[in-house]
NUSE-528227 format. One record per residue (C-alpha): x, y, z; residue number from 1. Coordinates in nm, 4 decimals. Layout:
N
<rec><c1>X</c1><c2>Y</c2><c3>Z</c3><num>NUM</num></rec>
...
% end
This chain:
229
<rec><c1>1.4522</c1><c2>2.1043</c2><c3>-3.0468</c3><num>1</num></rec>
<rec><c1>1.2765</c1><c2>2.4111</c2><c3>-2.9166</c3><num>2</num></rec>
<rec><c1>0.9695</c1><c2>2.3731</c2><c3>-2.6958</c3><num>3</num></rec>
<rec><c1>0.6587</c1><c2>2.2823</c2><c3>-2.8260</c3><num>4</num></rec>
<rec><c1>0.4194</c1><c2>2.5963</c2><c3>-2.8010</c3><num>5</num></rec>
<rec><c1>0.0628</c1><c2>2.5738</c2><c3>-2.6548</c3><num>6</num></rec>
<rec><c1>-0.0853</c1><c2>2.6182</c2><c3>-2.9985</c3><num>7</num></rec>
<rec><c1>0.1230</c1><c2>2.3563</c2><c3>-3.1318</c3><num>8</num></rec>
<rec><c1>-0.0056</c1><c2>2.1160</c2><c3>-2.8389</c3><num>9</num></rec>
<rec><c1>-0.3776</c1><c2>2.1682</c2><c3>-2.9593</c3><num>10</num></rec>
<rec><c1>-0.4924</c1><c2>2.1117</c2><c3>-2.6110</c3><num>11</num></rec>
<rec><c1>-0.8733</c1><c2>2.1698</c2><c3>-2.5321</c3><num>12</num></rec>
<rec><c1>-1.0598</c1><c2>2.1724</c2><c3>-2.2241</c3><num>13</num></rec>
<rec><c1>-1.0904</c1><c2>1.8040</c2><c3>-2.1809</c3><num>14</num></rec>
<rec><c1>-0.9069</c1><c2>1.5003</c2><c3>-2.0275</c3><num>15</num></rec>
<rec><c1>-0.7284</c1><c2>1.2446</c2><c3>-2.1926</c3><num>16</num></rec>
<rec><c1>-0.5349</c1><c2>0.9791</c2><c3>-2.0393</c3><num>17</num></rec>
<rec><c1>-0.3683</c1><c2>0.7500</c2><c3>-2.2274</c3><num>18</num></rec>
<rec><c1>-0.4275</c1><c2>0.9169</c2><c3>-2.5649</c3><num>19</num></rec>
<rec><c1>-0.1416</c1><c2>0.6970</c2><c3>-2.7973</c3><num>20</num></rec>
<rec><c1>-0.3505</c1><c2>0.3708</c2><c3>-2.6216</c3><num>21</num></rec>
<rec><c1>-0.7174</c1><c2>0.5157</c2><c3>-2.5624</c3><num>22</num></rec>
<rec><c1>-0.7739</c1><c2>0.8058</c2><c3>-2.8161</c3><num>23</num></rec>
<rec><c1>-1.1319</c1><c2>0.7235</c2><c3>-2.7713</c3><num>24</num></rec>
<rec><c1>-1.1357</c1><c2>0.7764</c2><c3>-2.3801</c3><num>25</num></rec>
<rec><c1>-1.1862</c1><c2>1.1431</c2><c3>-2.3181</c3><num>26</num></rec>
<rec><c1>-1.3605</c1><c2>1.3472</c2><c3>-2.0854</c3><num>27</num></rec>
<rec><c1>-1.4474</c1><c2>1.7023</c2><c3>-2.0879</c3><num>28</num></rec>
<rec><c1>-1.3551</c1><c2>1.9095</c2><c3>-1.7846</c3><num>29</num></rec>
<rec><c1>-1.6017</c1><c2>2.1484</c2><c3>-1.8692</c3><num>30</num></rec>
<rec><c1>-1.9591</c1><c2>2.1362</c2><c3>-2.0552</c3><num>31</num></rec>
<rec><c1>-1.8286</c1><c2>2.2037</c2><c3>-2.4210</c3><num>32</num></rec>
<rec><c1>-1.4852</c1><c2>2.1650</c2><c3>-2.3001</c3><num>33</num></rec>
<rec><c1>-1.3777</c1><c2>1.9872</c2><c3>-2.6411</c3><num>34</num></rec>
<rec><c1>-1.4125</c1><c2>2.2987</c2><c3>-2.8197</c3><num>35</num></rec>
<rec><c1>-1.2681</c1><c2>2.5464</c2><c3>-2.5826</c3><num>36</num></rec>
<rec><c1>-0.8913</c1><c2>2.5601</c2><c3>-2.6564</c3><num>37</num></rec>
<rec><c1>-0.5847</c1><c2>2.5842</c2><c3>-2.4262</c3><num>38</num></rec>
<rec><c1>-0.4708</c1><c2>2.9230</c2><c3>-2.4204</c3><num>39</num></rec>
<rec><c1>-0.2057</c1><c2>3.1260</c2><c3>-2.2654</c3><num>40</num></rec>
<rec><c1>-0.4726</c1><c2>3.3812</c2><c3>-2.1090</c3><num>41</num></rec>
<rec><c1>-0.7377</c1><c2>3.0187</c2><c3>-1.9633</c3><num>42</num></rec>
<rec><c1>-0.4018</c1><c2>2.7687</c2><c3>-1.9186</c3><num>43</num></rec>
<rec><c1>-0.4028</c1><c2>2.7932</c2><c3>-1.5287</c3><num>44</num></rec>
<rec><c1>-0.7773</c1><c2>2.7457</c2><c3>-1.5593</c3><num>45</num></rec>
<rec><c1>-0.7219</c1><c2>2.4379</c2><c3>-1.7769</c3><num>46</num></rec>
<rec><c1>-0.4382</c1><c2>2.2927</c2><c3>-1.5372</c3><num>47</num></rec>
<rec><c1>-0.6199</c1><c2>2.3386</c2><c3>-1.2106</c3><num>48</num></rec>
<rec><c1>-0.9830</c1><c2>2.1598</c2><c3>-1.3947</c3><num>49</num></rec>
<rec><c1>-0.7431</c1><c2>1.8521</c2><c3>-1.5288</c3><num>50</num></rec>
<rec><c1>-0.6213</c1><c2>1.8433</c2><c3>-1.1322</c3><num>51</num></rec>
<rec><c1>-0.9414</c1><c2>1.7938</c2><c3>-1.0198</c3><num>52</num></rec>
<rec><c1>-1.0542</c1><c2>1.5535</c2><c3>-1.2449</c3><num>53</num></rec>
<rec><c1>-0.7690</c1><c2>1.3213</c2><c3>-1.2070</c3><num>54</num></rec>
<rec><c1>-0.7502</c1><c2>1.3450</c2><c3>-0.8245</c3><num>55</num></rec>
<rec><c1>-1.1408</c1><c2>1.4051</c2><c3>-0.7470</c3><num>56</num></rec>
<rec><c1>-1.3234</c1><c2>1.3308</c2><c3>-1.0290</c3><num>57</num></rec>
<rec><c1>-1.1541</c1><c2>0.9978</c2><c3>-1.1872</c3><num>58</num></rec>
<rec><c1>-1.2696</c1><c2>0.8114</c2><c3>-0.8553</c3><num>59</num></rec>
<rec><c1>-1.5533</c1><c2>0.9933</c2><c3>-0.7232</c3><num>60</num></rec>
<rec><c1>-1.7909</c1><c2>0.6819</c2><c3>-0.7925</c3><num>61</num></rec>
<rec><c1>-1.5465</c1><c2>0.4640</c2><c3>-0.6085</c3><num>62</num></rec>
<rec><c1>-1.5069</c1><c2>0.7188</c2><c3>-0.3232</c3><num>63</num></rec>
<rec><c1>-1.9207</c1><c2>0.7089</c2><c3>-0.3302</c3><num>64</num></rec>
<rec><c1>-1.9253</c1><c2>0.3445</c2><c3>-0.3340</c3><num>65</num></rec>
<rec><c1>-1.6885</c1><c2>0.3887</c2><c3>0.0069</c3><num>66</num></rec>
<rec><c1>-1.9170</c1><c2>0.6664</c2><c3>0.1911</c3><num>67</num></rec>
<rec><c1>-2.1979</c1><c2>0.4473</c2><c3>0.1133</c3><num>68</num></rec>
<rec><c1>-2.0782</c1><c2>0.1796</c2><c3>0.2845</c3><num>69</num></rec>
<rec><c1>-1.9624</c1><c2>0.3257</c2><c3>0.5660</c3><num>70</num></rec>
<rec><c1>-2.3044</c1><c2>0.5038</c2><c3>0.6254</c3><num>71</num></rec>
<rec><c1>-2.4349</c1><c2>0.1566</c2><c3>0.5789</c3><num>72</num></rec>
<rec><c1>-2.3011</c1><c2>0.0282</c2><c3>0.8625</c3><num>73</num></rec>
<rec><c1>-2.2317</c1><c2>0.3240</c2><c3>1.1079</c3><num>74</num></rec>
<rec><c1>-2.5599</c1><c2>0.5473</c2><c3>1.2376</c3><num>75</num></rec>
<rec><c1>-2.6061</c1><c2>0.8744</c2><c3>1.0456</c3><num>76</num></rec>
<rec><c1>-2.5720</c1><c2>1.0382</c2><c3>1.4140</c3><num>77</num></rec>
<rec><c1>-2.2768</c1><c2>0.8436</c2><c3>1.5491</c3><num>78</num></rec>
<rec><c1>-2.0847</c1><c2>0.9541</c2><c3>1.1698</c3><num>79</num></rec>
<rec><c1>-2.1709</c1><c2>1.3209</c2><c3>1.2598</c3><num>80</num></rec>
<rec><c1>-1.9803</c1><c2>1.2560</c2><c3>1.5525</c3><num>81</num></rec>
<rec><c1>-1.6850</c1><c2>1.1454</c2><c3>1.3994</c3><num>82</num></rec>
<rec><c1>-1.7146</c1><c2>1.4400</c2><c3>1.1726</c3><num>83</num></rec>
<rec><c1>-1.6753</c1><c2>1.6511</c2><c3>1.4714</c3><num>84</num></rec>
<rec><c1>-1.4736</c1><c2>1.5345</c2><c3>1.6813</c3><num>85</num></rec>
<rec><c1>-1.1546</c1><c2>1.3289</c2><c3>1.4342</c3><num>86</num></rec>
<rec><c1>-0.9478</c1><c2>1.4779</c2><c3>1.2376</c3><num>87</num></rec>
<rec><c1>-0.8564</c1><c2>1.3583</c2><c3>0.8458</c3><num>88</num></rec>
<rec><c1>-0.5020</c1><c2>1.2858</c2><c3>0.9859</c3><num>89</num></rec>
<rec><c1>-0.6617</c1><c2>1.0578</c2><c3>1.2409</c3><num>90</num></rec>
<rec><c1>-0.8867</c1><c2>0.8973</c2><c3>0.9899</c3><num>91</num></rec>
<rec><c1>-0.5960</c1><c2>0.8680</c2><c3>0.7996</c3><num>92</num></rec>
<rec><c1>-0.3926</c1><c2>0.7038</c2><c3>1.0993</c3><num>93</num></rec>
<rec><c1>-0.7333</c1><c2>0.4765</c2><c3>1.1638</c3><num>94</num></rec>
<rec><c1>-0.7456</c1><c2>0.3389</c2><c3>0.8638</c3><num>95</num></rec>
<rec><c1>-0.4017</c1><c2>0.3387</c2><c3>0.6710</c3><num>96</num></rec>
<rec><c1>-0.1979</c1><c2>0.2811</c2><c3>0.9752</c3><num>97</num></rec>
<rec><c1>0.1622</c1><c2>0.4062</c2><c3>1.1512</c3><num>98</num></rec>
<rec><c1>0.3950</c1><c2>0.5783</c2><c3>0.8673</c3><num>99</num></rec>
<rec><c1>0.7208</c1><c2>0.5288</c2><c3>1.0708</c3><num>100</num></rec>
<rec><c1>0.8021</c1><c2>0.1813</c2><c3>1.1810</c3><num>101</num></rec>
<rec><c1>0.9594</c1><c2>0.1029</c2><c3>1.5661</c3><num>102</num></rec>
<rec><c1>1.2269</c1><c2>-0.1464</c2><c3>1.5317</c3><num>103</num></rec>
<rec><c1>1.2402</c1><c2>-0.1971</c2><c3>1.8880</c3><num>104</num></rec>
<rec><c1>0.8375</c1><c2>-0.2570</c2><c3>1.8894</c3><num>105</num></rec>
<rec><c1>0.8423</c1><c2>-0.4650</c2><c3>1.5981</c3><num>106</num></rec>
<rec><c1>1.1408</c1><c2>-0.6876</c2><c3>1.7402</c3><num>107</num></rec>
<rec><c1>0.9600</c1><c2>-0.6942</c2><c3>2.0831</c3><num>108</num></rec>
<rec><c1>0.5983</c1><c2>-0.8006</c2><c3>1.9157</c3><num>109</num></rec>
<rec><c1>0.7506</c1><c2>-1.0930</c2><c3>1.6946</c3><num>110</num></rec>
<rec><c1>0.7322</c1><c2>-1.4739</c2><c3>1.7924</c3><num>111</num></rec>
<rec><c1>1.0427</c1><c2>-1.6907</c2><c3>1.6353</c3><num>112</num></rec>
<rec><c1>1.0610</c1><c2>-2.0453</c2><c3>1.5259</c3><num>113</num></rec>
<rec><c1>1.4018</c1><c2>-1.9906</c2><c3>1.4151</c3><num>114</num></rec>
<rec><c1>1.7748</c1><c2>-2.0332</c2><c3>1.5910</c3><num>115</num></rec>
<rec><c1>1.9603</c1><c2>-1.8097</c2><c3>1.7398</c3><num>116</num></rec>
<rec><c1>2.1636</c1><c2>-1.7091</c2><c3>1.4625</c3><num>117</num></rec>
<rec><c1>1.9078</c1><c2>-1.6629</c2><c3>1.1905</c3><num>118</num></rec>
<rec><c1>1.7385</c1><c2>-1.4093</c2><c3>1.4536</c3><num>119</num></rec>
<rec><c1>2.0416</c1><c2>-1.1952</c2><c3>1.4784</c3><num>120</num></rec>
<rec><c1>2.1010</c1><c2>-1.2445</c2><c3>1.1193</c3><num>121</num></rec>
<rec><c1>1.7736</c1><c2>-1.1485</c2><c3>1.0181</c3><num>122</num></rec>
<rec><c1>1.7921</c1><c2>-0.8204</c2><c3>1.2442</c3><num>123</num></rec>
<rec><c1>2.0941</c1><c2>-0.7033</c2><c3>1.1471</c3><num>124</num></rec>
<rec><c1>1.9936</c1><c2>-0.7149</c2><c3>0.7823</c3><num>125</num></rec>
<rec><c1>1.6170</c1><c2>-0.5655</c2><c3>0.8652</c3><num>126</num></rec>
<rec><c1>1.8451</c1><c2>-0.2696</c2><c3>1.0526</c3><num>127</num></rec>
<rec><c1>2.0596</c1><c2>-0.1781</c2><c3>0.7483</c3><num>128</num></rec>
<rec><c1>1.7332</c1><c2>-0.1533</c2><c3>0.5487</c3><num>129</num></rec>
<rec><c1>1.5943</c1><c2>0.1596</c2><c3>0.4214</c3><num>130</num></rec>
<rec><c1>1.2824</c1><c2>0.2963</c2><c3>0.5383</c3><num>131</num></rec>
<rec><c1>1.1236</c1><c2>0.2267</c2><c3>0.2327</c3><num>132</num></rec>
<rec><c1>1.2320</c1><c2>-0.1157</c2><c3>0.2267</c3><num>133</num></rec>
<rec><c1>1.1855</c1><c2>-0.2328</c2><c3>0.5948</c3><num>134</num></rec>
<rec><c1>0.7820</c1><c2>-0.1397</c2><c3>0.4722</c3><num>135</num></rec>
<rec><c1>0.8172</c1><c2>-0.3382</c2><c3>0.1517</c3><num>136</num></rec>
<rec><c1>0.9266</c1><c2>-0.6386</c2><c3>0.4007</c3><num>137</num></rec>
<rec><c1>0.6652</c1><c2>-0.5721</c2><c3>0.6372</c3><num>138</num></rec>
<rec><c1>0.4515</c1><c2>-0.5751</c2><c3>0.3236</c3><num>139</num></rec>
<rec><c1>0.5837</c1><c2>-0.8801</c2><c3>0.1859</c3><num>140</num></rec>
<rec><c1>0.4951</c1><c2>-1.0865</c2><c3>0.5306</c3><num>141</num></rec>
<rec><c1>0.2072</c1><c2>-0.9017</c2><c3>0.6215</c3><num>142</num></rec>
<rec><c1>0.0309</c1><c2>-0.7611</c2><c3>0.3303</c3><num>143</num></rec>
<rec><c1>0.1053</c1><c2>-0.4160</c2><c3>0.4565</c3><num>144</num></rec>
<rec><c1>0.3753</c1><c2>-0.1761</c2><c3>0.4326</c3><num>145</num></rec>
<rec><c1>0.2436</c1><c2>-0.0178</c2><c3>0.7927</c3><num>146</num></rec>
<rec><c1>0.1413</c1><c2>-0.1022</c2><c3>1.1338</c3><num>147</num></rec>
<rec><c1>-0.2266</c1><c2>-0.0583</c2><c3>1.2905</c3><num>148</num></rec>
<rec><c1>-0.2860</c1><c2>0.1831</c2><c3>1.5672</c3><num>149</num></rec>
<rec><c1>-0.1645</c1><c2>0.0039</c2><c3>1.8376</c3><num>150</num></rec>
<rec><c1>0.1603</c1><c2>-0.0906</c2><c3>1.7167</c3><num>151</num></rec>
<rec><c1>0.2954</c1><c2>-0.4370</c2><c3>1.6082</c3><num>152</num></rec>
<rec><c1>0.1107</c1><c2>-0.6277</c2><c3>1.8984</c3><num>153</num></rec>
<rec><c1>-0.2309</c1><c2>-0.5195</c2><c3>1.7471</c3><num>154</num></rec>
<rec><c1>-0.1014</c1><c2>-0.7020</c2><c3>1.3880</c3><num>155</num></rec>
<rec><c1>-0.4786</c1><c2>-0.8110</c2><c3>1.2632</c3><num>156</num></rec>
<rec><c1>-0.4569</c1><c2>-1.2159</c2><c3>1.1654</c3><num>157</num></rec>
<rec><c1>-0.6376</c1><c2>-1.4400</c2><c3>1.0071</c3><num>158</num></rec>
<rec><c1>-0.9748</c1><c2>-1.4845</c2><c3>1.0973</c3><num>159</num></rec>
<rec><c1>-1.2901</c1><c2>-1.2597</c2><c3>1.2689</c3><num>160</num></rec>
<rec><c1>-1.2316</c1><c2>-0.8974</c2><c3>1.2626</c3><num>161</num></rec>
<rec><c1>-0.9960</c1><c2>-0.8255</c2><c3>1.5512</c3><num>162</num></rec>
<rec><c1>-0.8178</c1><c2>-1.1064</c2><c3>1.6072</c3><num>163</num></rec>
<rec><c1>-0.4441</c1><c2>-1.0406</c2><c3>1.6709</c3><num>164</num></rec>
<rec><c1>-0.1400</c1><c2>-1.2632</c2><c3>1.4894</c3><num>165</num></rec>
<rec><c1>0.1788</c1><c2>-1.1876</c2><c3>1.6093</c3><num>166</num></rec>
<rec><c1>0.5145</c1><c2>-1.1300</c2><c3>1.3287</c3><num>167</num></rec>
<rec><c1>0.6851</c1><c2>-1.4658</c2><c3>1.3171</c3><num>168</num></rec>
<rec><c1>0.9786</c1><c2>-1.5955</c2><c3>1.1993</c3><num>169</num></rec>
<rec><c1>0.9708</c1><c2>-1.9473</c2><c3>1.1204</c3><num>170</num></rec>
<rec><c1>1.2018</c1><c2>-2.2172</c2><c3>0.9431</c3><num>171</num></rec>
<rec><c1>1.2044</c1><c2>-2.3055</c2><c3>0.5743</c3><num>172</num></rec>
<rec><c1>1.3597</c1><c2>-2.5971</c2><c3>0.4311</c3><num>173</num></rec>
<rec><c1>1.1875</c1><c2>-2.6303</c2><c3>0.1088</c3><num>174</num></rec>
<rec><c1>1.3816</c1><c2>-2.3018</c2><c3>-0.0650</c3><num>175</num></rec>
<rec><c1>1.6441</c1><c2>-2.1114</c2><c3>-0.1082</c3><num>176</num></rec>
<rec><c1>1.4815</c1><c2>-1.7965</c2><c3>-0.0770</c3><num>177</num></rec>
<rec><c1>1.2113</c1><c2>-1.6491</c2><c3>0.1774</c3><num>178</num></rec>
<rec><c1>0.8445</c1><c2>-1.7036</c2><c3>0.1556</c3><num>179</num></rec>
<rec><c1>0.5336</c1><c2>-1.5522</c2><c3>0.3700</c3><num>180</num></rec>
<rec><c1>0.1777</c1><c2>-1.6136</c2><c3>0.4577</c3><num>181</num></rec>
<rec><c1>0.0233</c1><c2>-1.3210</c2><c3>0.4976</c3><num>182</num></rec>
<rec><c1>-0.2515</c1><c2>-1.4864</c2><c3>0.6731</c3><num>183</num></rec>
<rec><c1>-0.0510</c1><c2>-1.5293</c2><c3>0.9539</c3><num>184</num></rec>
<rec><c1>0.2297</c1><c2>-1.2604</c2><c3>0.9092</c3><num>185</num></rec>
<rec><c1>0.4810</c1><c2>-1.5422</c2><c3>0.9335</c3><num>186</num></rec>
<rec><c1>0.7759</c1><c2>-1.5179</c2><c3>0.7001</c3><num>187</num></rec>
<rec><c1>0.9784</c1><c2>-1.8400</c2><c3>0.6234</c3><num>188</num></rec>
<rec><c1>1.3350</c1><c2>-1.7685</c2><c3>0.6403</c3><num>189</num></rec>
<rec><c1>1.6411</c1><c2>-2.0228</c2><c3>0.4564</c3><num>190</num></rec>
<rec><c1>1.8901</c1><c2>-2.1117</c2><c3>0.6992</c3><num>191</num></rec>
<rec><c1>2.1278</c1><c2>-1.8233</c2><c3>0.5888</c3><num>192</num></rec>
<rec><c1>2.4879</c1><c2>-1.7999</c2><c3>0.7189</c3><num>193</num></rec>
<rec><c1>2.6023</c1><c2>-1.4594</c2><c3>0.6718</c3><num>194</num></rec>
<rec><c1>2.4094</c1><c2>-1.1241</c2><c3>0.6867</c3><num>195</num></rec>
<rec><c1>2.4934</c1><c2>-1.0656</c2><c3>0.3371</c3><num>196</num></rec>
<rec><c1>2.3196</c1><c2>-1.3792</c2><c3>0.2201</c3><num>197</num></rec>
<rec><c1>2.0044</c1><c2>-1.2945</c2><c3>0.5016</c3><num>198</num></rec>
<rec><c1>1.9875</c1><c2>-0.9406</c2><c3>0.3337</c3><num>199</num></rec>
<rec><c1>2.0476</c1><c2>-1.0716</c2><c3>-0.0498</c3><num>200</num></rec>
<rec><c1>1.7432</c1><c2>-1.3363</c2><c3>0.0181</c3><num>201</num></rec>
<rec><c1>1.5024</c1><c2>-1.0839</c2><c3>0.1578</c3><num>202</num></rec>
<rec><c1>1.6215</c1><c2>-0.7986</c2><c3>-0.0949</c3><num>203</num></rec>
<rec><c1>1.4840</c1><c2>-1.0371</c2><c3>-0.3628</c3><num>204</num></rec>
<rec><c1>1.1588</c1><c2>-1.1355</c2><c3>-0.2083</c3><num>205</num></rec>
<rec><c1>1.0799</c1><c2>-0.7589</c2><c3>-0.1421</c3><num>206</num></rec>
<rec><c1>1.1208</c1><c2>-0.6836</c2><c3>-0.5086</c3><num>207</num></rec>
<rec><c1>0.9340</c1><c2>-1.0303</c2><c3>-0.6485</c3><num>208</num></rec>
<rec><c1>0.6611</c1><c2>-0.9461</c2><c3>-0.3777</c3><num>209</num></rec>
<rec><c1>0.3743</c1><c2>-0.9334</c2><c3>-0.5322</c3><num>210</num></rec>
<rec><c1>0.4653</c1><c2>-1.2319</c2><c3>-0.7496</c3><num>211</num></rec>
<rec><c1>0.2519</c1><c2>-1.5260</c2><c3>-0.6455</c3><num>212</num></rec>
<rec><c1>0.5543</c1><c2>-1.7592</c2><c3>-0.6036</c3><num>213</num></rec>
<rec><c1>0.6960</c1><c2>-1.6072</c2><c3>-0.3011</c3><num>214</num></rec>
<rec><c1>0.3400</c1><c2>-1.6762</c2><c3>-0.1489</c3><num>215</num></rec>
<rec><c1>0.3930</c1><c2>-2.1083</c2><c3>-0.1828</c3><num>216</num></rec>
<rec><c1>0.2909</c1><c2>-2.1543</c2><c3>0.1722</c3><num>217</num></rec>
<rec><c1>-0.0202</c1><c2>-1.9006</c2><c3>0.1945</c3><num>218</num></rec>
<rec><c1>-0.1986</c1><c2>-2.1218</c2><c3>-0.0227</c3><num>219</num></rec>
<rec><c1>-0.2760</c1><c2>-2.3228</c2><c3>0.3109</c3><num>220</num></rec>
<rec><c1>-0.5157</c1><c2>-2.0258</c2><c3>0.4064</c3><num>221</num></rec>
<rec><c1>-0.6674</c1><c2>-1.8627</c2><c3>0.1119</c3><num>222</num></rec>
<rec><c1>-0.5983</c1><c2>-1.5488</c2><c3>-0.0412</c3><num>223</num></rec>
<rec><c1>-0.2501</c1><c2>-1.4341</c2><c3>-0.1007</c3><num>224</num></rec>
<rec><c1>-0.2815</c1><c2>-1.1131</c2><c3>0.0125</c3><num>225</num></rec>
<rec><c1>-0.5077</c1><c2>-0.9378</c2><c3>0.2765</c3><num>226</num></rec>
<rec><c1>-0.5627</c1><c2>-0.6109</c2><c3>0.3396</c3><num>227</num></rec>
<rec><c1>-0.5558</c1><c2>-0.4501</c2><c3>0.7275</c3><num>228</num></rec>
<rec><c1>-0.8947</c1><c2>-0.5369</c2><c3>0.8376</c3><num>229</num></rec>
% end
């Protein structure tokens, strides 16, 4: 089938999301938006409005709900400061975290409970990872896919606001597959005997991570998941 045309799309000036689900939930990007169509000569118009609705607009009360908080809690002259003199990619790195994860920092930062050959095993199978899903582990035993500032030995733990828990791997004999508290960024390994079985059991709790059953042992300590604090 040929293209659909821009008159045959009957777009106007206005945003709808889900429109087969929500028909009902619309928003114009412009007063009197619903009545301005989509042209050929205003279409670059209408593309860069929709942009800035989805990615600005959609969340602007939550992002006000944010700035409001932080101005709460931090002086109106010490946050001028910070306006000067941080960048957004060092707010970003402040409160998001490290993007690229240090194998050798993460292995040197993390406390074991576990033999000799489950280490090894484990490591080997972590090193053959992806990127992506060395973070989705990380994730799965800490509740986030990236370190702090600071590196692994600054992991936050349970408890007041910068306290420090180290990555641990500990023993589990009640399953066959690993499970985590994220309170304490401890993941509970099987006793595995081959690195295809280490990287099989962790392969599956990345992808069932944010089912609630991996999490058996968090239970002890509250939430299942934590964000960085």
């Amino acid at each position: 089938d040929a293209p659909l045309t821009l008159a045959e799309l009957d777009l106007t000036f206005e945003d709808i999301p889900q429109p087969d689900v929500f028909p009902h939930a619309r928003h114009e990007l412009h007063p009197g938006g619903s009545q301005v169509p989509v042209t050929e000569e205003n279409k670059l118009h209408y593309v860069e409005l929709l942009c800035d609705t989805r990615m600005r607009g959609a969340v602007s009360q939550q992002v006000g709900a944010m700035i409001q908080g932080i101005h709460s809690v931090v002086p109106e002259e010490t946050w001028c400061q910070i306006q000067r003199i941080v960048t957004p990619e060092e707010l970003d790195l402040l409160i998001c975290g490290l993007q690229d994860l240090d194998m050798t920092d993460w292995m040197s930062n993390t406390n074991s409970d576990v033999d000799a050959d489950t280490w090894d095993l484990f490591w080997a199978a972590v090193g053959s990872f992806t990127m992506q899903q060395q973070k989705g582990l990380l994730e799965f035993a800490t509740g986030s896919p990236s370190p702090p500032v600071g590196g692994f030995a600054q992991l936050p733990g349970f408890g007041n606001i910068g306290s420090v828990s180290r990555f641990t791997l500990a023993r589990n004999f009640n399953s066959a597959l690993p499970v985590a508290s994220t309170c304490f960024n401890t993941i509970y390994l099987p006793e595995y005997t081959t690195e295809a079985e280490m990287s099989t059991g962790l392969l599956e709790a990345i992808a069932n991570r944010n089912i609630g059953g991996f999490y058996e042992f968090v239970r002890r300590c509250g939430p299942l998941r934590r964000g960085r604090q």
